[in-house]
C-alpha positions in Angstrom: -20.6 -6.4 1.4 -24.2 -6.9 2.3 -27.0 -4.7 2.3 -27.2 -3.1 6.3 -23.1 -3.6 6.4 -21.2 -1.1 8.5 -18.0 -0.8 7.1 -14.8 1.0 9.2 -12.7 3.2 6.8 -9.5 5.2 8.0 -8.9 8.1 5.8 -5.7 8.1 3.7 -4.5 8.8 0.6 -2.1 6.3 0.4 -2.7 2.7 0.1 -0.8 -0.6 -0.2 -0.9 -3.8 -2.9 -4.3 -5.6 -1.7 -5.9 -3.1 0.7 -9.6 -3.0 0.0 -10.0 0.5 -0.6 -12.2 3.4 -1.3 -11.1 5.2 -4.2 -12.7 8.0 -6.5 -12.3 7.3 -10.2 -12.1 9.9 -13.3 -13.3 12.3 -10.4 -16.7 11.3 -10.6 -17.3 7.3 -9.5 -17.1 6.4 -5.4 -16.3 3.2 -4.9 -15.1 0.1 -2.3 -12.8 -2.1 -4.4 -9.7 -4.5 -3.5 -6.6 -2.3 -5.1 -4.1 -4.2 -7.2 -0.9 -2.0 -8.6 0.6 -3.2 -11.3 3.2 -1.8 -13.8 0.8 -0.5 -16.1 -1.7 1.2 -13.6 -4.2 0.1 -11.0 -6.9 -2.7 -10.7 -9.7 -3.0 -9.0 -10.8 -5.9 -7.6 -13.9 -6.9 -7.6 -15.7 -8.8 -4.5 -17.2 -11.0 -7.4 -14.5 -13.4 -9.0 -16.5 -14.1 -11.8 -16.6 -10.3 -12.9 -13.5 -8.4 -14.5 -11.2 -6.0 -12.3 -11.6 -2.4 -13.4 -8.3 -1.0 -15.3 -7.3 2.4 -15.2 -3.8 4.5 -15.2 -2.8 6.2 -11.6 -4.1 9.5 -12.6 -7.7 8.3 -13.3 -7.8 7.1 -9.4 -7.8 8.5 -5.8 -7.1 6.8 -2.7 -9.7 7.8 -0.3 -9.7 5.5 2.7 -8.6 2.4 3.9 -11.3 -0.3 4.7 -10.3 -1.5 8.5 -13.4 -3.8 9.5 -17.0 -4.7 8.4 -19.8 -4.8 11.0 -22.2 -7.2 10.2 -26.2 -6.7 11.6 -26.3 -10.4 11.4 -24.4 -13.6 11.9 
């Protein structure tokens, strides 16, 4: 994302394997994250490669929306 971004989210609570996602984790943090599942938990994805995903167990994360577009103030 880029600063002045506009970004489309449908609300749900359910979200599939590689959805970018808003999710709420330990109840506190708000977030917009690619969602991996995985047998152990969840990952978050980060937009940046080069930094680490964010592990956590199912219970320490809530589906909020679904990202379903981007507008973009410039091209």
């Amino acid at each position: 994302m880029i600063d002045g971004d506009i970004v489309v989210i449908e609300q749900s609570r359910i979200a599939e394997n590689g959805e970018r996602v808003i999710v709420r984790i330990n109840e506190k943090e708000v977030t917009l994250k690619t969602l991996r599942l995985d047998q152990g938990g969840v990952k978050l994805m980060l937009a940046n490669r080069a930094m680490s995903p964010i592990v956590l167990s199912n219970a320490n994360v809530e589906v909020l929306g679904i990202v379903r577009g981007v507008i973009r103030d410039r091209i």
